[in-house]
Every structure is written in C-alpha cells, then in structure tokens.
C-alpha positions in Angstrom: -23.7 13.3 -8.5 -23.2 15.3 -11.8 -23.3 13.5 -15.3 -19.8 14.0 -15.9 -18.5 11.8 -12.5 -20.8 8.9 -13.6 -19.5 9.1 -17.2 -15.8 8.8 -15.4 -17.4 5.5 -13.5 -18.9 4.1 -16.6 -15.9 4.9 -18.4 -13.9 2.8 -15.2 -16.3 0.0 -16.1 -15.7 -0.7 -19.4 -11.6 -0.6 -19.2 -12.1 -3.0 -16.5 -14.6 -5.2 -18.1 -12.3 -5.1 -21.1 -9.5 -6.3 -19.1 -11.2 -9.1 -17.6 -12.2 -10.0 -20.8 -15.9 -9.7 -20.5 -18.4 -10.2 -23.6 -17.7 -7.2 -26.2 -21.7 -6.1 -26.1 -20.7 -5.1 -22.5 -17.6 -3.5 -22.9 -19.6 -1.1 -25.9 -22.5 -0.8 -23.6 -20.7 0.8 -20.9 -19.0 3.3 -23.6 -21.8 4.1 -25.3 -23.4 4.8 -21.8 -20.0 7.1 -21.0 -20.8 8.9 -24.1 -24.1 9.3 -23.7 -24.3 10.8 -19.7 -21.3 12.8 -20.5 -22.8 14.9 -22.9 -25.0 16.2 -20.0 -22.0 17.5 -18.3 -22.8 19.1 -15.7 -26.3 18.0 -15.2 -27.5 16.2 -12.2 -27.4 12.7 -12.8 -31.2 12.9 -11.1 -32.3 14.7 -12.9 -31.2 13.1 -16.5 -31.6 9.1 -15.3 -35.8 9.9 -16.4 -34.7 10.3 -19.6 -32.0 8.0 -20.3 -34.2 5.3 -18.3 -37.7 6.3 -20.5 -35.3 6.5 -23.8 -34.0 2.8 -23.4 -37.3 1.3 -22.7 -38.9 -1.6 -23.9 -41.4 1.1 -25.6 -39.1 4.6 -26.3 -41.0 7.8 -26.3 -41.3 8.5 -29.8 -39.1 11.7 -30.9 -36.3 11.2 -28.6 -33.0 12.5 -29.5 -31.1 10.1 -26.6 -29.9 6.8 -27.8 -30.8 3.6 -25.8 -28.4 2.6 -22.6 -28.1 -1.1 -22.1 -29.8 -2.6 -18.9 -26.3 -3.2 -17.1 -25.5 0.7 -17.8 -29.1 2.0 -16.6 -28.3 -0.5 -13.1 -25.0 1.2 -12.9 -26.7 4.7 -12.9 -29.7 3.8 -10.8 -26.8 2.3 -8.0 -24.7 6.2 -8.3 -28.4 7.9 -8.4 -28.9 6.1 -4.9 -25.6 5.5 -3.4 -23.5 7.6 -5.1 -21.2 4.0 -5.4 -21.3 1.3 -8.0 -21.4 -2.1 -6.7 -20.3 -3.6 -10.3 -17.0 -1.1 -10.4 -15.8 -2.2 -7.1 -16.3 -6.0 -7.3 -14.4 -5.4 -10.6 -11.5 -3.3 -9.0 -11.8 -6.3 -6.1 -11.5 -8.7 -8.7 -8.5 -7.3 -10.0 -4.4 -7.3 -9.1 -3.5 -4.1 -7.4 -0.4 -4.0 -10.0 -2.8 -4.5 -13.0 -4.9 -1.1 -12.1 -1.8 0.6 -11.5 -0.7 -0.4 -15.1 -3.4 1.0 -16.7 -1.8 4.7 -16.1 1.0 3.6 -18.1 0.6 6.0 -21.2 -0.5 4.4 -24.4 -0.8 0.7 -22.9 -5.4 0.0 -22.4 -6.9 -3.5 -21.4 -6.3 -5.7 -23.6 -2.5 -5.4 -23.9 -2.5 -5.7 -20.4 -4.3 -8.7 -20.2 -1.9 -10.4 -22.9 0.8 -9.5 -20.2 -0.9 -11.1 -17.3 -2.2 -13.7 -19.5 1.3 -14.7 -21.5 4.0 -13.8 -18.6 2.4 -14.0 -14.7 3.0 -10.5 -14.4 1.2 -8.0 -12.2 3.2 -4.9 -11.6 4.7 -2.0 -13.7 8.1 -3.5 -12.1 8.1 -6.8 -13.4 6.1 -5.5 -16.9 9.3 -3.0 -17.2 11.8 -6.1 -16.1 10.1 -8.1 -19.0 10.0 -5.8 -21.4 13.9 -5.0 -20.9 14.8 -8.6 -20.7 13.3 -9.5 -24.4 10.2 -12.1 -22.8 7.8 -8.9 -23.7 9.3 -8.7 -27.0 8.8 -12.7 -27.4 5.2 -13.1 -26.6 2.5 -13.1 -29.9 1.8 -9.9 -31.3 4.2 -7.6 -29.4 7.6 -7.5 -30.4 10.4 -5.9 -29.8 8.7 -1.9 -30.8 6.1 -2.7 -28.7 8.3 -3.3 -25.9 10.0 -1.0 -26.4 7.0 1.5 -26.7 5.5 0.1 -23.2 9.0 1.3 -21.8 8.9 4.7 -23.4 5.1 4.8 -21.5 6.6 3.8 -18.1 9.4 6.7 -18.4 6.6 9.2 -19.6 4.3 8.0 -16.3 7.9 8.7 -14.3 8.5 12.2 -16.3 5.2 13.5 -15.2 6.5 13.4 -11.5 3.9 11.4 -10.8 4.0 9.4 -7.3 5.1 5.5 -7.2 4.6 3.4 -4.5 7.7 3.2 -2.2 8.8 -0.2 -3.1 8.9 0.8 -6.4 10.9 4.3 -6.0 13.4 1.9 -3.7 14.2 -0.7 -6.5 14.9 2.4 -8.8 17.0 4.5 -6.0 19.0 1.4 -5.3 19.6 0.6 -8.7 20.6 4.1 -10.2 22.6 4.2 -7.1 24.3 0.7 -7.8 25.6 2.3 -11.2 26.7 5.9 -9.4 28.9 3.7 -6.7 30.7 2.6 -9.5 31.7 5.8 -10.1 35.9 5.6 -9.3 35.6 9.5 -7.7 32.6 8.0 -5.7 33.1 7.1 -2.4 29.9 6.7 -0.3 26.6 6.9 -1.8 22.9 6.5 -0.2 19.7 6.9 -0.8 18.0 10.1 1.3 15.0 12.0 1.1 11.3 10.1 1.0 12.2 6.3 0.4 14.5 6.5 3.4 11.3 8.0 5.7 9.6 5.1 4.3 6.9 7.3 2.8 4.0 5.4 1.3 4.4 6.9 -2.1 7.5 9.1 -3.6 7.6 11.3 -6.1 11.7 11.7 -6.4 15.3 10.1 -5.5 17.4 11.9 -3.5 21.2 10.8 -3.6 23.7 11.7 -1.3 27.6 10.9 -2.7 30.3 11.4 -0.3 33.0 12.0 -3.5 37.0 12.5 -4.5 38.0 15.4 -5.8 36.1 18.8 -6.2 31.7 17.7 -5.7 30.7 19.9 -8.1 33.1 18.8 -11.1 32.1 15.0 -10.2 28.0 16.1 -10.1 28.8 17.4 -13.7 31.0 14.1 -14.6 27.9 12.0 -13.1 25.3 13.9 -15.1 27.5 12.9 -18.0 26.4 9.0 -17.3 25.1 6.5 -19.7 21.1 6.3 -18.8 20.8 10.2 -18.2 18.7 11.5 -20.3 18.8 15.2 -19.5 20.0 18.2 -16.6 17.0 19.6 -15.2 18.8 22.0 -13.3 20.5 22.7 -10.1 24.3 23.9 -10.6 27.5 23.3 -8.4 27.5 20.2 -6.4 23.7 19.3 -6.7 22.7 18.5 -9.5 18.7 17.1 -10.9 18.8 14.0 -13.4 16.5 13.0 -15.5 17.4 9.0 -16.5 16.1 7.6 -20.0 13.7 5.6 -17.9 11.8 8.5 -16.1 13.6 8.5 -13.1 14.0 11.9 -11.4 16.8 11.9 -9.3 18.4 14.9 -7.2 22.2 13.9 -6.7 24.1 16.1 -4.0 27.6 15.2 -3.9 29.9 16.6 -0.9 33.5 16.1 0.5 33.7 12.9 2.8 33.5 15.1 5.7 30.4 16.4 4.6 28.8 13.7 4.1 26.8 12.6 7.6 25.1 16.1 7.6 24.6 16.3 3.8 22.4 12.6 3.9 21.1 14.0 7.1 19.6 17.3 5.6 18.8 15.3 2.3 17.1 12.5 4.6 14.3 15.3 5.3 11.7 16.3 5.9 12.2 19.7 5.5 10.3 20.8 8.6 12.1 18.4 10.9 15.1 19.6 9.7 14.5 23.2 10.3 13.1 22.7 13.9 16.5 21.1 14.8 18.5 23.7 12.8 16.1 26.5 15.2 17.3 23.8 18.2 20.9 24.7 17.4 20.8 27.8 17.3 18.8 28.2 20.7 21.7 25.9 22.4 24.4 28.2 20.5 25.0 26.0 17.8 25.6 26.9 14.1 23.6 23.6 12.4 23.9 23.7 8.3 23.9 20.9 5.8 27.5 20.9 5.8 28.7 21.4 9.2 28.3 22.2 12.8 29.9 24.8 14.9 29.8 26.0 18.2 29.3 29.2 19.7 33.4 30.5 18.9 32.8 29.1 15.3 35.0 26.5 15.6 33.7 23.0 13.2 32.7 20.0 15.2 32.9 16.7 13.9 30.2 14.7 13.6 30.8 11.0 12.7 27.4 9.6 12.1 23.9 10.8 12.7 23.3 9.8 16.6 26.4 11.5 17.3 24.2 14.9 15.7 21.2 14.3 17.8 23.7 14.1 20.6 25.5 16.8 20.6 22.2 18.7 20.9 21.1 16.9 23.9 18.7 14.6 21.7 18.0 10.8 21.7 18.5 9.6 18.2 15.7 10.0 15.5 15.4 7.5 13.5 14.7 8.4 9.9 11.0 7.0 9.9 10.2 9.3 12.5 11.7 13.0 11.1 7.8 14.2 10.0 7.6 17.2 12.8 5.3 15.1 14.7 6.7 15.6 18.2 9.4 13.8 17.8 12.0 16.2 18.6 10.0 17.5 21.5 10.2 13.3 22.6 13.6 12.9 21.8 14.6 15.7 24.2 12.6 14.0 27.1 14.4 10.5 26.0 10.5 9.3 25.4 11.0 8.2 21.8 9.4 4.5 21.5 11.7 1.4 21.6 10.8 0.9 17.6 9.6 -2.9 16.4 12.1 -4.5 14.3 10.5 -7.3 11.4 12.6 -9.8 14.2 9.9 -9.0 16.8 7.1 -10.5 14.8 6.6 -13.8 16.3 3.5 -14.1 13.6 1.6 -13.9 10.9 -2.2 -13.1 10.7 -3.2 -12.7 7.3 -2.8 -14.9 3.9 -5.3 -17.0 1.6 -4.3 -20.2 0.3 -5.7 -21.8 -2.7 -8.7 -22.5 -0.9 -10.1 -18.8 -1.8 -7.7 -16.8 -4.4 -4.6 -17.6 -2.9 -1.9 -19.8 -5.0 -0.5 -21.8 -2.8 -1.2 -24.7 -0.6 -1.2 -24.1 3.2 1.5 -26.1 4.0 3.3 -24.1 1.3 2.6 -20.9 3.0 3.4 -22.3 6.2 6.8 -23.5 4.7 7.2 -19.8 4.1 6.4 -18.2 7.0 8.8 -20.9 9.2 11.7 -19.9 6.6 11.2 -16.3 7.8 11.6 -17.2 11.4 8.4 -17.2 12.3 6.2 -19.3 14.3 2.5 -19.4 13.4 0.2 -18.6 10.8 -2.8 -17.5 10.6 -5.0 -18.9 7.3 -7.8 -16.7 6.6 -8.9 -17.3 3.0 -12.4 -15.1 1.9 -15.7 -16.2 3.6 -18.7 -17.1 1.9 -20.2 -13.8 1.0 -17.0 -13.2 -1.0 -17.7 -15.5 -4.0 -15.5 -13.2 -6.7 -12.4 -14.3 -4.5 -13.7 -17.9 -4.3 -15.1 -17.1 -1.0 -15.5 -20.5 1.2 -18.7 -22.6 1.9 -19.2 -24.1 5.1 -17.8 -27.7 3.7 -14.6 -26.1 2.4 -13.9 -24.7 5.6 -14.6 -27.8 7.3 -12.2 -29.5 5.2 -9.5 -26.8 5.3 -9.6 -27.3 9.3 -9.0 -31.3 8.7 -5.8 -30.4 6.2 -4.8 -27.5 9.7 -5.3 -30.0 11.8 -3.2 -32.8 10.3 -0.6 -30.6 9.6 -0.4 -29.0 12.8 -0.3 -32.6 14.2 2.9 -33.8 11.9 4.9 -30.5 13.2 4.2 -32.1 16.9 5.2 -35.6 16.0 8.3 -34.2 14.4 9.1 -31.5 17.5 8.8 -28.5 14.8 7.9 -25.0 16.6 5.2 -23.6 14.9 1.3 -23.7 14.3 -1.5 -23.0 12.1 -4.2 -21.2 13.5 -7.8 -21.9 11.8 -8.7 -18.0 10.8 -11.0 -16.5 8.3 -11.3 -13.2 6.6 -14.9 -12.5 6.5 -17.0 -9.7 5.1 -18.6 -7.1 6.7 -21.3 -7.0 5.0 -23.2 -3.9 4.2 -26.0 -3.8 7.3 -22.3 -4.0 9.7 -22.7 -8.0 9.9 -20.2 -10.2 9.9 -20.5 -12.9 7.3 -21.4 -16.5 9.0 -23.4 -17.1 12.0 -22.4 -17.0 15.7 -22.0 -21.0 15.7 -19.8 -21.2 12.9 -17.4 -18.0 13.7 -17.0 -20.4 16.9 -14.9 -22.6 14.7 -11.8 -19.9 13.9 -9.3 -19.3 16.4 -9.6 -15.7 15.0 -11.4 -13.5 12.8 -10.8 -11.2 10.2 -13.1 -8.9 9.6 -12.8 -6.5 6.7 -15.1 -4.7 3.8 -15.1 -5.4 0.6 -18.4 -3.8 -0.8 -20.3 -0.7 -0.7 -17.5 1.7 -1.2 -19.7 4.7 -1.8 -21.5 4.5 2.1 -21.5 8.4 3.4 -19.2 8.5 6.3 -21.8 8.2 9.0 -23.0 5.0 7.3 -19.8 3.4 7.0 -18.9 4.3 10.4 -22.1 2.7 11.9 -21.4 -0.1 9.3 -17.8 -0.8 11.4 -18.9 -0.1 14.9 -21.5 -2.0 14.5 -19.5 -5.4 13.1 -16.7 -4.5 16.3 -19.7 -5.2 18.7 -19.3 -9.0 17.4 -17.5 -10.8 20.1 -15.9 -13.0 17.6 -14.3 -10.2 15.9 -10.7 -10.3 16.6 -9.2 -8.1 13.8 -10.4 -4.9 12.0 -8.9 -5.6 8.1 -7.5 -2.9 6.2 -10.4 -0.4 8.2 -10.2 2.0 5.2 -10.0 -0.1 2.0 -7.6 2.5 -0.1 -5.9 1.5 -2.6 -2.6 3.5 -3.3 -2.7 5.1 -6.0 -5.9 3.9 -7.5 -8.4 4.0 -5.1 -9.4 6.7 -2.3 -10.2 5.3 1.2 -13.9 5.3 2.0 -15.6 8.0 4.1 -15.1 6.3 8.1 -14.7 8.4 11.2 -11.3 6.3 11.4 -10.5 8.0 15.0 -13.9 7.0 16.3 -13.2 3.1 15.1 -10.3 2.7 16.4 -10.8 4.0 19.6 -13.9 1.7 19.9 -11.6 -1.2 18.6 -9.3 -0.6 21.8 -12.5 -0.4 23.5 -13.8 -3.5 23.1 -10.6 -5.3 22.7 -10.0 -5.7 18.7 -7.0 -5.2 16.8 -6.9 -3.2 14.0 -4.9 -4.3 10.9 -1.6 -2.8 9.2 -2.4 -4.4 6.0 1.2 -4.3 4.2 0.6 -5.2 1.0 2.5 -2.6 -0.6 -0.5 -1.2 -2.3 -2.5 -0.9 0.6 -0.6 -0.1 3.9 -4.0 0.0 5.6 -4.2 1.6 8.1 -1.4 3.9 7.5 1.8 5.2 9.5 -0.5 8.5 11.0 -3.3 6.2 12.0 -1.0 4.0 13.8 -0.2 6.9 16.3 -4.0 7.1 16.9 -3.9 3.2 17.8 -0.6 3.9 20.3 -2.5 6.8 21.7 -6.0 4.5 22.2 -4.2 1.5 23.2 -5.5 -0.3 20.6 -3.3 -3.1 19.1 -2.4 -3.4 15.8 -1.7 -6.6 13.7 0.5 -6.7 11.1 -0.6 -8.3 8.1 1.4 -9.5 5.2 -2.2 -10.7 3.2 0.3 -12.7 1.5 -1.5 -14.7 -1.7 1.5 -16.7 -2.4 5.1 -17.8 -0.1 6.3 -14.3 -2.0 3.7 -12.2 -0.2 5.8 -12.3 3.7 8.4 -10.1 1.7 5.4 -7.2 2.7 6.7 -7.6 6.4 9.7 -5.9 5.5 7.0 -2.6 4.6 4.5 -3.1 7.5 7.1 -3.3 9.8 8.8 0.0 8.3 5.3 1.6 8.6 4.5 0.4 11.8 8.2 2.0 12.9 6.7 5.4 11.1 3.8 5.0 13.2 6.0 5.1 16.6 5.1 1.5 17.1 7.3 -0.8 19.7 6.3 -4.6 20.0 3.7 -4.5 23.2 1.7 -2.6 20.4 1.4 -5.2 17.5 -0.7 -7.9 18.2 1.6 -10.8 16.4 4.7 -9.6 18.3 3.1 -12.0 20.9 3.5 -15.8 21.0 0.4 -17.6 19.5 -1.2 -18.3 22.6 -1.4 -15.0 23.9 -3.2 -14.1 20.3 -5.3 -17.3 20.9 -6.0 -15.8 24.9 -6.7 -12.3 22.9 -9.6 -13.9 20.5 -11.1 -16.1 23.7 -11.1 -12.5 26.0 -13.6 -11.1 23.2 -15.7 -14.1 23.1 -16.0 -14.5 27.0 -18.5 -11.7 26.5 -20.5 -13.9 24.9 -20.8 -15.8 28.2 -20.4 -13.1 30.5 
C-alpha cells in the first residue's frame, strides 16, 4: 500500500471518530498522522512505517525531521502494513448508520454538523436531512438556523448536480415527486417514470419522464421547462427536453402525442441494449420498430395499446421492465421460458431483524406486530451474537432470556388462535479464522442461523473465500448474510470468489441472503441469477432495525424480480416449517 491510500484511511478515521464524537486528542491524532504519511506520496507505506514508528518512540532518534504519530495512528498503519485493512475504520463504518456515511458527501456539511442532526432530529438519511431542512425543524435546532439550512440544501443539489449516483429509493421519491408537479400540468395527460428507477437499478444517476401530452410535445416540453423548481435547460430541443430542478435533480422529460406514448415509455424504460436487440428483432420479422411507432412490412402503423401487446406482436412473452438488461431475456421470452417473477405477496416470511436486544429499537413483539400487519406469518429474530459487542452483540444469558420472551409470546398467539410465529434466530459472526461465533451446543438453541462478516474487510480474495467456505461447512449455518458486505455508495464489496460461494452454499444446502436494506442489496440482482443457475436459495432479508425496516421488502423483492427469481427460489416464500425442515436437513449431518 502506497502512503497516499493510508493517508485517505487515516483521513476516513478521523471524520468518523469526529462524528461519533470521540475524544478530540484522537480526532487530531489521526489528522496529524494523514498529514504526516501523505507527504510521502507515493512511497510504500513499508518502507516509511520504520521511520514514522522510530520517530514516535518513547526515545526519538535525535535529528529527525518527522513529527511523532500517536500510538492509535502507528496501530492503524501497522494493521494496512500487514493486511492492507484497518480493523478500527471498519468497526467505525459498522458502528455507523448507512444514511449518516452517505451524508458526509454532501458538499460543505463534515462530522460534527451531522452529528447535531442525528443527535437533535432522529435523522439518518440525506432524504429525511433534505425533508427537515425544507420543513423549518433544521432551521429550529441550536446553532443552525434558517442559512444553515438552507446552505445544507444548496449542498444536496450540488451532490445532485455533479450527476453523481443515488441509491434507487432515493432517485424514486424525487422521480415521483417532480412527476407529481408535471401531472399537474393541464396539457399533461399521462406521465411516468422510465429509464433506471423503473429497471429497479440499485443506484441511478437520472429521471427519465415520459408525458403523453395535448397539443403540439415540443411547445408543452418548452412550457414545462418554464416550471417553478427548474433551475436551468441543459439541452435537448423539440419534444425532449433535459431539466435541471433547483434541488439538483437531473431530469430528461420526453413528451409525445397520446398515441405515442406506450412506445415512447417503452424506449425511455431502457436499457439501451435491450432495446436495440428488439428493434434488430423487428426488423428480422419485417417489422419497422421506432420509439414512436410500429409498422409492418407495407408501412402501414400498427397500434399498440400497452407494452405486452409490443412483445406480442413480435412473437415474445412479455418483459417485464426488471428484466430489459440484454441478459437473455429476449432470447427466453421467445422460448416462453421467462420465470414466473416473485411478487412481495409470495413472501410468507421474514428472516432477518434485531430488536432492542442488540441495536435494534424495538421490542420483539413490536417487530412482530409489524411483520403480521404486512401479511406475513413468521419472523425470524436474529439480533448480533456475542463477538459483535459494537452492535450490543448478545451474551449467552441475554439470549437465554430473549428465547423465554419468544416463547411466551409465541404461546399467547396459540391461546388466542393468531397465525404466526417467532422463530429463535441469531445473526452471528464469522469470525476471521471462517468460525462461526458460539459453540456447536449453543448454535443448537436457534431454529436458524445467520451467518454473516462483519470484520476484516481488507482479507485478499483467496482468504476471504476460504474464510466463507469454510463457516458453510458448519451444519448449523442456515443463511449466508449479505456474502459481500458492500455498502452502496460508500463501501466496495470485499475480494470473495462470490460464484465459488454460492455454488458451495447450494451444495451443502444454505441459503444465501438478499439483504434489502436499501444500502446494501447484498447479494445483488446479477448474483441472484448465479443462485437460480446453482439451485441455491435465496432468503430475503428486510434486516429491519425498527417496524419501518419491512418497507425494504418492497426493494428485495424488486431485486430479487431483477435477478429472474420466482418463489421455489426464495427461501421465506415457504411456510415456517419448511424453513424450520431446511435448518434441521443441515444439522442432520451432524448426526449422519
């Protein structure tokens, strides 16, 4: 590793020590250490730790022009010098809200602001901060005011201007709400959002708007530009137009005649390749296939009322948007092989959410409450095990005790005839040798076990791979948690042989996890196909932290779609006992 990528980690440290709100000798120990190694730029940190280590000594060699590193800094160095990972910078980004990292990329808004926020209001993601600051409570708390809010906004529209990505729930609560003010538009008929966020792609960069409009399109795309909230015309001409709202949005707005519209949304819907390969599919069949129209071989225009009725006419099953990546779906929809898609009602359960036992913030009957209000039927608790102790990983007593509480409650729904259950899980670490936290006799207490990674990032991939194959040879795993630990946006997925774990998982018969927390989607829509191909089931999991958390079904189910998912493929698409039957199969080989 070169001086100036461990400056960049040090540097990581001490925002994140700051928000946290660590002891200010640390915060400056970790900048001056930033400082410091990055002045050797280049440099192999190998080569240069010698001297930082011999200049911060209890005894420095006399004459040096290096000034002394704190002890915490010179660890940090030693851990990138032999791992190339810092365990203090990812128990930090662990110990941290997904939304607060991503907030710290909001121009001119660092650590401490962002702590008020969390601190004052509860919030934890740049769409509630920019809710807040709108709505005056930013403006209300100590020391900000109404300038500062409305600075913080001007940051979020800068982020938004640089075209940089946002993660799709994000982009969809801007696309519907731009789209909400174009549909009031009296000349605007039909509007809807196209392009990425309709795929369902993890992370957008745009908004693509489709407007089926009165009167002549590119005279109302000129009337819309002229809308309160836009900011500027980035270009385009004629009946597509590019907007750029006060807030940052970027929005391309294509606005046809009503009889346009069905193949304008479809062309805008994307992606591009898929829609060449079925515009190449026309014309082989004698077709004329354009974003406005389709004609047959005498030129003469044939209607198309929606979609299906496209993928008809060309001797296709329908696509579903989800799927239109050039993937082989057209090839599959020819052959009338496209999967039978899971729909969010298919899921029978949920495997994954922490109650205030760990770092959730609700009570298990509280979650439960939740996940029966959804429709569904079981739960599965699986709060952080031991090992974990930043996420208030449990002890052997507490988990004693939080099978008591299961089984009282699970009890009371008998008595009172209620359908559902709470299965006794846990979500426990892999830890770094490829163990699974807890010995054999306890993991026989869970119904089912999570097993995921939360430490040593920086393994190379042959390490981390051996580090996962090895934990799936535990018969009491019965899920592989978020198998790649990225988080969008803010943190890369570890080096794994990904193909070679999850066809090991199918194997040996464990499930690998869609996590869906927006910020995760772990494993992800192109991984999924590898489990269909394997055989290897996936589970669905909202890790939900509070009864707000099952909304992330809504996006693992849209990703497992995108991953050509149907039902037999998702683990809690199947009734409780059959997941129960599932975890007892592995453990039979304990006996066999």
């Amino acid at each position: 590793m070169h001086c100036r990528t461990a400056a960049h980690v040090l540097t990581s440290i001490a925002t994140l020590l700051e928000l946290h709100n660590a002891d200010k000798a640390r915060v400056r120990g970790m900048q001056t250490a930033a400082r410091v190694v990055g002045g050797f730029a280049d440099a192999p940190l190998g080569e240069i730790l010698p001297i930082l280590s011999a200049a911060s000594g209890s005894a420095p060699a006399t004459g040096t022009l290096v000034e002394s590193l704190s002890d915490e800094a010179l660890v940090v160095l030693r851990d990138l010098t032999e791992s190339n990972s810092s365990e203090l910078l990812e128990r930090l980004q662990e110990e941290t809200p997904e939304g607060l990292l991503e907030m710290l990329r909001i121009p001119g808004l660092g650590p401490a602001r962002i702590r008020a926020i969390h601190d004052g209001l509860d919030i934890d993601s740049v769409m509630e901060l920019e809710e807040v600051a709108r709505n005056g409570r930013l403006a209300a708390l100590p020391r900000f005011g109404e300038r500062t809010a409305e600075r913080i906004l001007k940051g979020i529209a800068d982020l938004r201007a640089t075209g940089a990505a946002v993660l799709w729930q994000h982009g969809r609560a801007e696309a519907a709400r731009i789209a909400e003010a174009l549909r009031a538009h009296p000349d605007v008929l039909q509007l809807e959002i196209a392009g990425s966020i309709r795929r369902r792609m993890e992370v957008v960069r745009d908004i693509d708007l489709v407007a089926a409009v009165r009167g002549s399109p590119s005279v109302v795309a000129t009337t819309l530009s002229q809308l309160r909230g836009v900011r500027e015309v980035l270009g385009g001409g004629g009946r597509t137009i590019a907007l750029r709202f006060e807030d940052g949005a970027h929005v391309d707005l294509h606005c046809v005649r009503p009889e346009q519209f069905v193949l304008a949304w479809w062309r805008a819907t994307g992606s591009a390749t898929h829609v060449n390969e079925l515009i190449a599919l026309a014309t082989q069949r004698g077709f004329s296939l354009t974003g406005d129209e389709l004609r047959d071989a005498n030129g003469d225009v044939i209607p198309v009322a929606d979609e299906a009725a496209l993928y008809a006419r060309l001797g296709l099953a329908f696509v579903p948007p989800e799927l239109r990546e050039a993937t082989g779906e057209i090839g599959a929809a020819e052959a009338d092989h496209l999967p039978e898609l899971i729909t969010e009602r298919d899921l029978v359960g949920a495997l994954h959410c922490h109650s205030q036992y760990s770092d959730g913030g609700a009570t298990i009957e509280q979650m439960a409450a939740a996940a029966r209000a959804r429709g569904l039927r079981y739960l599965g608790v699986s709060d952080h095990s031991q090992s974990n102790t930043y996420a208030g990983g449990l002890a052997r007593d507490a988990i004693l005790q939080q099978h008591d509480e299961i089984d009282v409650l699970n009890a009371r729904y008998a008595a009172e005839g209620v359908d559902f259950r709470v299965l006794k899980g846990i979500e426990a670490d892999i830890l770094p040798c490829g163990r699974v936290d807890y010995d054999a006799a306890f993991l026989d207490r869970f119904d089912f076990v999570i097993g995921s990674i939360h430490s040593r990032y920086g393994m190379n991939e042959r390490q981390m791979t051996d580090r996962v194959l090895k934990a799936l040879d535990d018969p009491h795993l019965t899920i592989l948690g978020h198998p790649t630990g990225r988080l969008l946006l803010t943190r890369e997925p570890y080096a794994i042989d990904l193909d070679a774990v999850i066809a090991k998982a199918g194997e040996v018969g464990v499930a690998v996890e869609l996590n869906a927390d927006p910020h995760r989607l772990d494993i992800d829509w192109r991984a999924c196909r590898v489990a269909r191909e394997h055989g290897t089931l996936v589970s669905i999991g909202p890790d939900a932290h509070s009864p707000q958390g099952f909304e992330n079904l809504e996006l693992g189910v849209a990703t497992a779609r995108k991953g050509w998912l149907s039902p037999a493929n998702v683990l809690n698409a199947r009734s409780a006992d059959d997941v129960l039957a599932f975890a007892r199969a592995r453990r039979a080989s304990l006996i066999a």
